[in-house]
MISETI-201647 format. One record per residue: residue number from 1; x, y, z of N, C-alpha, C in turn. Coordinates in pm, 1 decimal, decimal comma, always signed. Example, Ala and Ser with C-alpha at 12.3 -4.5 7.8 and 13.67 -1.06 7.14 Angstrom:
% MISETI-201647
+------+----------+----------+----------+----------+----------+----------+----------+----------+----------+
! guza !       nu !       nv !       nw !      cau !      cav !      caw !       cu !       cv !       cw !
+------+----------+----------+----------+----------+----------+----------+----------+----------+----------+
!    1 !  +1319,0 !   -569,0 !   +780,0 !  +1230,0 !   -450,0 !   +780,0 !  +1320,0 !   -330,0 !   +780,0 !
!    2 !  +1285,0 !   -225,0 !   +708,0 !  +1367,0 !   -106,0 !   +714,0 !  +1290,0 !     +3,0 !   +787,0 !
+------+----------+----------+----------+----------+----------+----------+----------+----------+----------+
***
This chain:
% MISETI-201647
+------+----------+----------+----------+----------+----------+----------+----------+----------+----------+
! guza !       nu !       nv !       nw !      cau !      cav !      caw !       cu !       cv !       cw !
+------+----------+----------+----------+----------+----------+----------+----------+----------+----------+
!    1 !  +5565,4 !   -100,4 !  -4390,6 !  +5455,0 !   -139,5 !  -4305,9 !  +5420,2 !    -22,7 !  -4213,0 !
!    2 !  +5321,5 !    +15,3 !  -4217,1 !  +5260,6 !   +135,9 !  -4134,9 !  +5230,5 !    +78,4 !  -4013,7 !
!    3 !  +5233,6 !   +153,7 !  -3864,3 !  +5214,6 !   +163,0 !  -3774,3 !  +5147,6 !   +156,0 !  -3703,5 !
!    4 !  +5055,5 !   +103,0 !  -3606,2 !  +4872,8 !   +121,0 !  -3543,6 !  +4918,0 !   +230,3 !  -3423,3 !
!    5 !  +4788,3 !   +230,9 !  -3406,0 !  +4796,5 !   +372,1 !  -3308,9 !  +4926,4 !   +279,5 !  -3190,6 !
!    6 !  +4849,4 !   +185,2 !  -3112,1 !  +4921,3 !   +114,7 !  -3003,1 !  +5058,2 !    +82,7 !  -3012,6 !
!    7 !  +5121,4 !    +80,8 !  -3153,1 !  +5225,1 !    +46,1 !  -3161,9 !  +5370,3 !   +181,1 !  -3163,7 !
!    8 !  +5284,9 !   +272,6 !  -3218,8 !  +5318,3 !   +384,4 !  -3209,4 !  +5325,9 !   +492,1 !  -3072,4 !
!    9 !  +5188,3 !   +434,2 !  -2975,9 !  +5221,5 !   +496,1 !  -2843,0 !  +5330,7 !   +491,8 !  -2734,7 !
!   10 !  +5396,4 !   +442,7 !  -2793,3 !  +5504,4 !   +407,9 !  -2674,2 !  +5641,3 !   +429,2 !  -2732,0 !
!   11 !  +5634,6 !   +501,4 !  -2830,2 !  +5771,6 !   +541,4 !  -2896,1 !  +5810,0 !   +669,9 !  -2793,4 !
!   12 !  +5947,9 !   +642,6 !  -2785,6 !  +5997,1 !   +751,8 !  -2687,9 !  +6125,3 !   +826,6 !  -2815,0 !
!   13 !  +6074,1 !   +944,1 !  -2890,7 !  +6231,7 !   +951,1 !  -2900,6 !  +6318,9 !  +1031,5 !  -2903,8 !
!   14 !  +6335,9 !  +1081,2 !  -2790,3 !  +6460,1 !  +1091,7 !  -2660,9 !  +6487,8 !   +993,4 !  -2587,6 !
!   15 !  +6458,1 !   +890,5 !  -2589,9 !  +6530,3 !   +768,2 !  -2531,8 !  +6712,6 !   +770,7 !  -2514,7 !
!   16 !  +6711,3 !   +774,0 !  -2631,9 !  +6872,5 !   +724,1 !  -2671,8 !  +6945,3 !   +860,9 !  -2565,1 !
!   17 !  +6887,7 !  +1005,6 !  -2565,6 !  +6936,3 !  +1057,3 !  -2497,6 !  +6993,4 !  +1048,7 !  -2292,0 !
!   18 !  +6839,6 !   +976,6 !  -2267,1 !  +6863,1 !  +1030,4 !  -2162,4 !  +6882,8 !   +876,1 !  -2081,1 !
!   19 !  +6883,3 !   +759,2 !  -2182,7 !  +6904,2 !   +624,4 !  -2132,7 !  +6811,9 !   +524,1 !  -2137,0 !
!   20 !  +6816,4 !   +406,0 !  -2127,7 !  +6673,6 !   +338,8 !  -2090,9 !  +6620,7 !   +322,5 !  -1975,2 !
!   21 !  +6712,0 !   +314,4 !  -1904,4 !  +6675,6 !   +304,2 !  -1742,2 !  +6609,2 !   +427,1 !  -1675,7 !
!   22 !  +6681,1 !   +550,5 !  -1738,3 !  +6609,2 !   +695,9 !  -1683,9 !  +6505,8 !   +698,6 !  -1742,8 !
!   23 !  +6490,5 !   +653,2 !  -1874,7 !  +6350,4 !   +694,6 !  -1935,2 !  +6246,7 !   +592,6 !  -1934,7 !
!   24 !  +6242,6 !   +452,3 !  -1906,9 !  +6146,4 !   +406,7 !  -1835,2 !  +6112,3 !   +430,0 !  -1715,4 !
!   25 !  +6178,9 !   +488,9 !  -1605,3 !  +6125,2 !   +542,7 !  -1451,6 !  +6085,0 !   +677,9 !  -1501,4 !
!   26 !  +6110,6 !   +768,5 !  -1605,1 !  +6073,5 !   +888,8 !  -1595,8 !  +5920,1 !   +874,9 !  -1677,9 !
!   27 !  +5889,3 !   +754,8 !  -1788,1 !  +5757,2 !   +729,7 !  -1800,2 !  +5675,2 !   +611,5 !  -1723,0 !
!   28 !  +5709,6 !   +583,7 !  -1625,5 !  +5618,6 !   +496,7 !  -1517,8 !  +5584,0 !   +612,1 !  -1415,2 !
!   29 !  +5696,5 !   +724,9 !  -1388,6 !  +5605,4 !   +818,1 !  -1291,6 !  +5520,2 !   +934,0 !  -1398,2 !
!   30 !  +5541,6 !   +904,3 !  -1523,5 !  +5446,2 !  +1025,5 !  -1578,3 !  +5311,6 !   +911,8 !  -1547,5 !
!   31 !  +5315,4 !   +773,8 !  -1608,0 !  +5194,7 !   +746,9 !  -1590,0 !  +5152,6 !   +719,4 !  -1410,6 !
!   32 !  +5188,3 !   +728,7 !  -1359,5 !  +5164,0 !   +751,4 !  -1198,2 !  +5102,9 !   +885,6 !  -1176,1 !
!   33 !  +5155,0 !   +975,8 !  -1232,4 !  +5109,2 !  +1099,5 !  -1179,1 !  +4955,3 !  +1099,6 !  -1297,7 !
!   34 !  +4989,0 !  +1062,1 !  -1410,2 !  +4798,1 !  +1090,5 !  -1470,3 !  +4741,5 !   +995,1 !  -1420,3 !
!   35 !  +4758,5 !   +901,2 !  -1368,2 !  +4618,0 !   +839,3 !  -1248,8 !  +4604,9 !   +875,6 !  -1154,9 !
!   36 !  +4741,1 !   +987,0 !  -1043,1 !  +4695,3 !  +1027,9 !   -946,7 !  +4614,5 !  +1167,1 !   -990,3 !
!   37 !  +4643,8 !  +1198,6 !  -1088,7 !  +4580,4 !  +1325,6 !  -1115,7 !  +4439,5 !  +1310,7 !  -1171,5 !
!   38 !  +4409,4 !  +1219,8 !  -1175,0 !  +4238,0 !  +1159,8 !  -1270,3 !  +4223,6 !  +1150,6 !  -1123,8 !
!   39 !  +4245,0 !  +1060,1 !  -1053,2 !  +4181,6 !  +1025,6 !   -909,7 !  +4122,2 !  +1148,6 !   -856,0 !
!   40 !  +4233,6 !  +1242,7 !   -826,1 !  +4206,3 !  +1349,7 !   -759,7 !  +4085,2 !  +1442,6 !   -812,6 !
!   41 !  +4087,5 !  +1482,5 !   -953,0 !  +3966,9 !  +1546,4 !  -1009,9 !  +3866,7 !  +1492,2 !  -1001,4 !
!   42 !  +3839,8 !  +1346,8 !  -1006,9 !  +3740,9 !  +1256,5 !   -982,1 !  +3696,5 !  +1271,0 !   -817,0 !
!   43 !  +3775,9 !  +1266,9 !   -729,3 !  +3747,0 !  +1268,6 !   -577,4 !  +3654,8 !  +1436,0 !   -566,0 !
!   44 !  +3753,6 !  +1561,5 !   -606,9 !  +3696,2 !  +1659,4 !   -596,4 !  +3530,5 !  +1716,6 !   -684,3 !
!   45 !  +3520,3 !  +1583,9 !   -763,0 !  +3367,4 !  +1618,3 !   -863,5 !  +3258,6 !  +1576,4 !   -756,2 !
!   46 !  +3340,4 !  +1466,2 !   -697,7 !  +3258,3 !  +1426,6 !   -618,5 !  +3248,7 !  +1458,2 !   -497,8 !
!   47 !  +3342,1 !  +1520,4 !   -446,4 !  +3281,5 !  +1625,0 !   -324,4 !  +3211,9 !  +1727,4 !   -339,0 !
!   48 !  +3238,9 !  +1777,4 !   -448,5 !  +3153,8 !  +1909,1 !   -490,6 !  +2995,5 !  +1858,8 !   -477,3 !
!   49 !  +3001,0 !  +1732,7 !   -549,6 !  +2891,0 !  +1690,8 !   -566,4 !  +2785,4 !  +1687,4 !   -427,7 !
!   50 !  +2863,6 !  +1607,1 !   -376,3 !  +2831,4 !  +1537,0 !   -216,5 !  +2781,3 !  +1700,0 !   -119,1 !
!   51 !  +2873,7 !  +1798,8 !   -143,1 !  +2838,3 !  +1895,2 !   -122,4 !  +2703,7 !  +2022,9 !   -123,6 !
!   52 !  +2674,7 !  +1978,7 !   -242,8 !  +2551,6 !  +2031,5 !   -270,9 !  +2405,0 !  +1928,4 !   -272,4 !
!   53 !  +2432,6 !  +1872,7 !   -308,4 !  +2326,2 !  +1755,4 !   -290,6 !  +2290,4 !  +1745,1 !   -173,7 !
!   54 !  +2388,2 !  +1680,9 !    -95,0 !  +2340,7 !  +1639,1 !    +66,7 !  +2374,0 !  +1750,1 !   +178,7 !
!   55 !  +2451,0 !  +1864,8 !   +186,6 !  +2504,6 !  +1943,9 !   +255,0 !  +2396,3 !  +2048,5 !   +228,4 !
!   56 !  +2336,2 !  +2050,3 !   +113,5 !  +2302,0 !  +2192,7 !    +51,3 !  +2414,4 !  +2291,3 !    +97,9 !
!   57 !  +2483,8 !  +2268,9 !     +3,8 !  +2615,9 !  +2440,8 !    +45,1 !  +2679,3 !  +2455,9 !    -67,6 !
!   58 !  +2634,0 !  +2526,3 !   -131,9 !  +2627,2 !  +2605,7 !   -330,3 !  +2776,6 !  +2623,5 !   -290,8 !
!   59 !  +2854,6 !  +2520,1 !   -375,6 !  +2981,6 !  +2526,1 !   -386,9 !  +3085,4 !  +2618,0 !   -527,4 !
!   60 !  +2948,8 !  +2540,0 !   -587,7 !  +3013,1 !  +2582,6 !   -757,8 !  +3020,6 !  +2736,6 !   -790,0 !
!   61 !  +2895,3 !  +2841,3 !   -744,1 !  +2887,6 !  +3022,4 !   -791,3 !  +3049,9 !  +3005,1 !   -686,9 !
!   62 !  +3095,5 !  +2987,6 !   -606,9 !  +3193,2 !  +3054,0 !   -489,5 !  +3341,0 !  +3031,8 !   -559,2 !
!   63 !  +3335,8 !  +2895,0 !   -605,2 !  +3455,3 !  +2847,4 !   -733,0 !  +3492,6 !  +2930,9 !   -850,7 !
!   64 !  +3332,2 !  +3001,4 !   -894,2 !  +3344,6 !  +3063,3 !   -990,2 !  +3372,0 !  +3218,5 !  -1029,9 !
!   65 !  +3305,5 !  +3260,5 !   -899,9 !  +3329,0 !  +3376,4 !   -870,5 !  +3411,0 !  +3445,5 !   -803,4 !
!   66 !  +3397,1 !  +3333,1 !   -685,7 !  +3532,7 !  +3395,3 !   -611,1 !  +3442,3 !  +3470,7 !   -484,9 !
!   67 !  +3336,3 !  +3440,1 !   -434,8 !  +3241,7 !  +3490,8 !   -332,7 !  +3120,4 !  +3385,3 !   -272,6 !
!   68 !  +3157,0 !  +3407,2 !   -159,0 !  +3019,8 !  +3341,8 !    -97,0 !  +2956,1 !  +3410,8 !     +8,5 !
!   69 !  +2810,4 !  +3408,5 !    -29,2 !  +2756,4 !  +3518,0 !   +120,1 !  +2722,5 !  +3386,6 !   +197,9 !
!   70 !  +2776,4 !  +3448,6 !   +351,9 !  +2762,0 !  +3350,5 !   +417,2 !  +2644,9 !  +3460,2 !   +551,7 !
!   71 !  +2612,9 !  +3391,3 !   +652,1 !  +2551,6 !  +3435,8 !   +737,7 !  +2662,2 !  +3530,7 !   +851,5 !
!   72 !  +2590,8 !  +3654,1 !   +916,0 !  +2669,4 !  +3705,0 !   +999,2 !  +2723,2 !  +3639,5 !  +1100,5 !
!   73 !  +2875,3 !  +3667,7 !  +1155,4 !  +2932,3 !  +3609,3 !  +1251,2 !  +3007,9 !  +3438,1 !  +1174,6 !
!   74 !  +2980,1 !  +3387,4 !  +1078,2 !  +3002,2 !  +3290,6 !  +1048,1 !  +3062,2 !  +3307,9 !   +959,3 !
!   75 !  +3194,0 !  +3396,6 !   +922,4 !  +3257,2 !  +3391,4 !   +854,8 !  +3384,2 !  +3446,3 !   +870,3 !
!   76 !  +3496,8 !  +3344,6 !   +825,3 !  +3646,1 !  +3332,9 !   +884,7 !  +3741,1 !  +3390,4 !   +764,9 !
!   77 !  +3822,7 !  +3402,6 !   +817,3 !  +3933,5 !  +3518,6 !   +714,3 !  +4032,9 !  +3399,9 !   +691,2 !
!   78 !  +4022,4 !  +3452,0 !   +521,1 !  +4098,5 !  +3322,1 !   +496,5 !  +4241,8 !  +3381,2 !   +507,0 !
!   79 !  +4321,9 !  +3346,7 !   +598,2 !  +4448,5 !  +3408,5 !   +603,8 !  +4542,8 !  +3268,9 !   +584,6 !
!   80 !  +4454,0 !  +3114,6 !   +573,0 !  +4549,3 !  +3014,6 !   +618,2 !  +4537,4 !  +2970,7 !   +772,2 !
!   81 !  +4654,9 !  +2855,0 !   +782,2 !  +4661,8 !  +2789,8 !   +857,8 !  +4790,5 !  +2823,2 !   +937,2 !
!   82 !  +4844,7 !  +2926,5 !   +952,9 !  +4936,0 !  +2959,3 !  +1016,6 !  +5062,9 !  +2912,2 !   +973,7 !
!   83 !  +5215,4 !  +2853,9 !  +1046,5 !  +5320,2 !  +2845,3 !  +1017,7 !  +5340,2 !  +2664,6 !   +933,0 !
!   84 !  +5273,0 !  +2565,2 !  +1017,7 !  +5277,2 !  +2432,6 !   +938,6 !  +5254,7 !  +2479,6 !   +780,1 !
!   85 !  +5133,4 !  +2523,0 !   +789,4 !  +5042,1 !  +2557,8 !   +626,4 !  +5172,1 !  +2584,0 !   +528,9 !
!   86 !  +5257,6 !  +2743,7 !   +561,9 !  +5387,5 !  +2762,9 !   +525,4 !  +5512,1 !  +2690,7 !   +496,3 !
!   87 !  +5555,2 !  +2604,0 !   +605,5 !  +5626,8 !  +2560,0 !   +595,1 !  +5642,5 !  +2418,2 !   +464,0 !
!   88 !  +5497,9 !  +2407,1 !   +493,0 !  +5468,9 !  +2267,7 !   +368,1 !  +5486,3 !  +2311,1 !   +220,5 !
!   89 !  +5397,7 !  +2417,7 !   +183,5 !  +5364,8 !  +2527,5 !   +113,6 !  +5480,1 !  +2510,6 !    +53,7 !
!   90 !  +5642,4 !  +2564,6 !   +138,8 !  +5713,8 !  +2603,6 !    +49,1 !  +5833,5 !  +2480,8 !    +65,8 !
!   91 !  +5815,0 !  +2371,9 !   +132,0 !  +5894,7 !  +2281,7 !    +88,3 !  +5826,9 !  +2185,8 !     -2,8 !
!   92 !  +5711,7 !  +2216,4 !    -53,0 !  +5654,4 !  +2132,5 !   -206,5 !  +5661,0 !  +2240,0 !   -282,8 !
!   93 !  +5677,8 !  +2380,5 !   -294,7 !  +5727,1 !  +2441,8 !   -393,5 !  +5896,8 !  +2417,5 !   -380,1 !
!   94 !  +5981,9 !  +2357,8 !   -330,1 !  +6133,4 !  +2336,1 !   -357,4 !  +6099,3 !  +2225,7 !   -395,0 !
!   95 !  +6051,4 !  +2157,2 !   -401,7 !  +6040,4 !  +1995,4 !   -447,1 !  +6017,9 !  +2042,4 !   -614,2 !
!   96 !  +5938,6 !  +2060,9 !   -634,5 !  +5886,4 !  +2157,5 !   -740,6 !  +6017,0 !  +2170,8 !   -802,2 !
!   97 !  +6044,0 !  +2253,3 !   -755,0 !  +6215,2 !  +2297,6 !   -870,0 !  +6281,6 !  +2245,8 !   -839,7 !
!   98 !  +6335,6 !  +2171,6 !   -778,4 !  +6437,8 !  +2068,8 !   -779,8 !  +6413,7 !  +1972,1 !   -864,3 !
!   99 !  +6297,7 !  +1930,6 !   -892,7 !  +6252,2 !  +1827,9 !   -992,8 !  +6215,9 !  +1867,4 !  -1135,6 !
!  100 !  +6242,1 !  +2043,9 !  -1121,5 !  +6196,6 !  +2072,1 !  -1301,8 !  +6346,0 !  +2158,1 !  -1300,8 !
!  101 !  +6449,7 !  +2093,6 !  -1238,6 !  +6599,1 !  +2094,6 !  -1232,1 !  +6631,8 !  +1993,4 !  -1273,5 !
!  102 !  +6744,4 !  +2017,1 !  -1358,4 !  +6845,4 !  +1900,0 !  -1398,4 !  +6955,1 !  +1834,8 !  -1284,8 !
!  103 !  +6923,8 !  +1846,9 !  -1151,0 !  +7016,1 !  +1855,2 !  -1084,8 !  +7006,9 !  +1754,3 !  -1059,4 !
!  104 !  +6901,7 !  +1625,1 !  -1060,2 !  +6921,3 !  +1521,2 !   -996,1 !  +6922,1 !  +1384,5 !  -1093,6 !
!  105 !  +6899,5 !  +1446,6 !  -1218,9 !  +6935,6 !  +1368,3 !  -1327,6 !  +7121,5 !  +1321,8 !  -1383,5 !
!  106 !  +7119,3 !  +1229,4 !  -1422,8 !  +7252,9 !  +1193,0 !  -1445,0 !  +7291,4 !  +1285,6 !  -1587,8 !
!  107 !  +7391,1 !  +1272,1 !  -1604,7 !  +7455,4 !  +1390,3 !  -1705,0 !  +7453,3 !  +1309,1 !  -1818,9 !
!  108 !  +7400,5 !  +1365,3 !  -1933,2 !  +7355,9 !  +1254,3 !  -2075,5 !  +7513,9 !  +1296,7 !  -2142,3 !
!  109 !  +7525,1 !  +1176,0 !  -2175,7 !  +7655,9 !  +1174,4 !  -2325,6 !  +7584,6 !  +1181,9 !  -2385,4 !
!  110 !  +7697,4 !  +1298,4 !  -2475,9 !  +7675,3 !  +1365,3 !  -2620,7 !  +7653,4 !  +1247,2 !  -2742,4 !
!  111 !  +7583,1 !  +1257,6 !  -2799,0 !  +7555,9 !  +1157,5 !  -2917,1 !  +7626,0 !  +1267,5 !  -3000,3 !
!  112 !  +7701,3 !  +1119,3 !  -3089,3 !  +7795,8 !  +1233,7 !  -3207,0 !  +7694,3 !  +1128,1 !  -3317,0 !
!  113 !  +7719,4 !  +1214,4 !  -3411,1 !  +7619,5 !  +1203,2 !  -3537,9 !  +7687,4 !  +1091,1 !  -3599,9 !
!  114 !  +7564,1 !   +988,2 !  -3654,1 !  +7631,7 !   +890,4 !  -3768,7 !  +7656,1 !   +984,9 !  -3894,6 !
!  115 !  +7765,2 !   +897,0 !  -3976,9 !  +7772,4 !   +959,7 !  -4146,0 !  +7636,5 !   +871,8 !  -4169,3 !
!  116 !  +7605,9 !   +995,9 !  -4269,9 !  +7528,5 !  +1004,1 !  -4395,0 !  +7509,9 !   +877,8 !  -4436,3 !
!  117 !  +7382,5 !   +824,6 !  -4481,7 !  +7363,8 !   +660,8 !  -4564,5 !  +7383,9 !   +732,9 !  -4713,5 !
!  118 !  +7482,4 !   +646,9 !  -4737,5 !  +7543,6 !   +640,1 !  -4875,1 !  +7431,3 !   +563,6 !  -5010,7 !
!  119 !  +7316,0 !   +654,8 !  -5009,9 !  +7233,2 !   +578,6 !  -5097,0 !  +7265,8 !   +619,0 !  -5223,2 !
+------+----------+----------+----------+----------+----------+----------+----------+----------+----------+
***
């Protein structure tokens, strides 16, 4: 009996490796993070949007290029936000690797191989 797409989407298989319990929380936050991540591209289309439309302030050449002429005196050096900016900066880049670390995962038993089906 062949498979439908739906029935087939939800095959995990590394399961057996890393548990059921780890690997249903490790696919409830993958699907957490692609709706926070749709949200977010969705929020920013629409600021862009909101931006030019009602602001008039040509967002998109500055995205693309990497330049915006702005008027004299009205323009700030992007150096950041000083020490907060930093400090956040680089404790979500340790979050970052700590989480694409094995360090906080439980330690998987070795699967030893079944014998061979004796067909």
């Amino acid at each position: 009996m062949q498979r439908t797409f739906r029935q087939r989407r939800h095959r995990v298989p590394l399961r057996t490796l890393v548990g059921g319990k780890l690997s249903d929380r490790l696919t409830s936050l993958h699907k957490l993070s692609t709706k926070l991540l749709i949200r977010l591209v969705v929020l920013h289309v629409a600021t862009v949007t909101f931006r030019v439309l009602v602001k008039k302030d040509d967002l998109v050449q500055p995205m693309l290029g990497g330049w915006k002429e702005v008027e004299p005196g009205r323009a700030r050096s992007a150096t950041g936000d000083g020490p907060l900016a930093f400090v956040l900066t680089l404790l979500l880049a340790l979050a970052a690797v700590y989480a694409g670390s094995e360090d906080w995962m439980p330690t998987a038993t070795p699967v030893t191989p079944t014998a061979a089906a004796g067909w």
